[in-house]
Structures are given as structure tokens and as C-alpha cells.
C-alpha positions as CSV (number, residue, x, y, z in Angstrom):
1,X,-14.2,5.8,31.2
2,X,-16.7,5.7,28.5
3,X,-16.1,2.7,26.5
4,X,-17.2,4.3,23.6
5,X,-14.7,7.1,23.4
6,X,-11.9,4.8,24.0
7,X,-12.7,3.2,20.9
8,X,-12.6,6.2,18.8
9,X,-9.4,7.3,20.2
10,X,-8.4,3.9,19.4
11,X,-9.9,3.8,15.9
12,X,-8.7,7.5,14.8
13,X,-5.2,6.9,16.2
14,X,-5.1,3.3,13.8
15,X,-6.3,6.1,10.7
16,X,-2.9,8.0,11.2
17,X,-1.3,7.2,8.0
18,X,2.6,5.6,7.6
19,X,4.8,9.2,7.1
20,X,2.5,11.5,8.7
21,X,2.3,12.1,12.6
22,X,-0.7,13.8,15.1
23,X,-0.5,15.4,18.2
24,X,-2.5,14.1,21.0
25,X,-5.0,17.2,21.0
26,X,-5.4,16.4,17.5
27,X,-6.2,13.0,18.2
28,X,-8.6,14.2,21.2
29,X,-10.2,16.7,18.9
30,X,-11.1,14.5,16.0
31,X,-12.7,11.5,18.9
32,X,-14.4,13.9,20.6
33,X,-12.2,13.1,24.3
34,X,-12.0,16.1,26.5
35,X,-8.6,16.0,27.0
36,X,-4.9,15.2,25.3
37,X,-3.8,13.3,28.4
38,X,-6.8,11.3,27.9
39,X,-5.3,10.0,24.5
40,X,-1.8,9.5,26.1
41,X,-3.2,7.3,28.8
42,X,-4.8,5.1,26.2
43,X,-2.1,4.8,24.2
44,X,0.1,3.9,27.6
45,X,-2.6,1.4,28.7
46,X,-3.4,-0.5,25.8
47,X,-1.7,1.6,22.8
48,X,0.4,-1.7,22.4
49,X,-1.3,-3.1,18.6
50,X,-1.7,0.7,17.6
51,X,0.6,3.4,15.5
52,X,1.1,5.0,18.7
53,X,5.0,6.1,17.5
54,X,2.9,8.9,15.2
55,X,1.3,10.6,18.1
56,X,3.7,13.1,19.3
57,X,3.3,16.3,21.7
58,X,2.1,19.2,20.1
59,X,5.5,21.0,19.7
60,X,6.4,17.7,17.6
61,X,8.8,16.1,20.4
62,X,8.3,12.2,21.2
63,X,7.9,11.0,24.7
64,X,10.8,11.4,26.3
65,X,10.7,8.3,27.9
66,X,10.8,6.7,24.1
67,X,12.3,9.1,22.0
68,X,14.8,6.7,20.5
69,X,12.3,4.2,19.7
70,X,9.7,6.7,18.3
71,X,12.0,8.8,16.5
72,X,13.5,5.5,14.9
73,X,10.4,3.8,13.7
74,X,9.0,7.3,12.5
75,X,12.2,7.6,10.4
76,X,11.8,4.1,9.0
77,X,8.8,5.9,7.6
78,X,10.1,8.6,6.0
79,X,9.3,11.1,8.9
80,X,12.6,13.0,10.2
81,X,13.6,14.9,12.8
82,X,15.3,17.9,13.1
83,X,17.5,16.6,16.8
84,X,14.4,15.3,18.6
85,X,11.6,17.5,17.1
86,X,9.3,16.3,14.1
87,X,8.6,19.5,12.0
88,X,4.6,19.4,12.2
89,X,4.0,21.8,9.5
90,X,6.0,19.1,7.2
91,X,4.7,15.8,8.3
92,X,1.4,16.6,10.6
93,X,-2.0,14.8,8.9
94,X,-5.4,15.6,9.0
95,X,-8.5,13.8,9.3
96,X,-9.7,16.3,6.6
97,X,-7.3,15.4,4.4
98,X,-7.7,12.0,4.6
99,X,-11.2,12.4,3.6
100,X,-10.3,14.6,0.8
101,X,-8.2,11.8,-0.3
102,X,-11.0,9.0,0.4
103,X,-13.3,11.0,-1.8
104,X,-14.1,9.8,-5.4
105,X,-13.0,13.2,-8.1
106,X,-16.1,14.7,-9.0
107,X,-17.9,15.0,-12.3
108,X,-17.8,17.9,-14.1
């Protein structure tokens, strides 16, 4: 694998913000990686040291294999379920908006 993309995975995953959640294709869209599965085998291979309990499936569902544990820390942040299933409309972030809220107000 290109050690390159790796490391934006990597990096943009880390940019997730406490209370907000991503899908993997969000994740792959923003680095630039071909695929979502792509960003769930980094995260399962060395996703250890990273936010990797916001990146969720694109219908909002954790992995099933650690739903308790993802769906616990994400409510520890604020993020809640509805059963197993994180609204995505409520809680999803952007890489936009997190440049919108990096950028100084203008001047008028």
C-alpha cells in the first residue's frame, strides 16, 4: 500500500472531532483512498492510538464485532444511539465544516 495514503487516512480519521462521527467512505473520500474497506483495514491494522470508535458504516451502525465498546465510548461523548444506529444527519462531521470553523470571521 502507498505509504502516503495510509497516513492521510490516518491523519483525517485523528481530525474527527469528540461528538461527531464519519463513515468510512467519508473518510476515503476526504484522503483520497479508493475504497471504504481500505479505511477499515487501517483502522483494524494499526487504528489502535486513533479515534477509530467515530468511524461507523454508512447507515450509522458500529462494527458489529464492537458495537458495545463503540457505542459506549461514542456516548461518553455526547453521541447517541437510537438501539445500535448513530443518527448521521445529527452527529455526522465534515471536513468542510471543520474548515469553516478553522477560518478566522472576515472583515467587513
Amino acid at each position: 500500500m502507498d505509504e502516503q495514503l495510509h497516513e492521510r487516512i490516518r491523519e483525517v480519521i485523528a481530525t474527527v472531532p469528540a461528538g461527531s462521527v464519519a463513515s468510512y467512505g467519508d473518510i476515503a473520500a476526504i484522503a483520497g483512498a479508493p475504497s471504504p474497506r481500505l479505511v477499515g483495514r487501517i483502522l483494524a491494522e494499526d487504528g489502535h492510538d486513533l479515534p477509530w470508535h467515530r468511524i461507523l458504516r454508512a447507515d450509522g451502525t458500529p462494527a458489529p464485532h464492537l458495537e458495545e465498546e463503540q457505542l459506549e465510548r461514542l456516548r461518553a461523548e455526547g453521541v447517541l444511539a437510537d438501539g445500535n444506529r448513530v443518527s448521521m444527519r445529527q452527529y455526522r462531521w465534515t471536513a468542510a465544516a471543520q474548515q469553516e470553523d478553522a477560518e478566522p470571521p472576515g472583515l467587513f
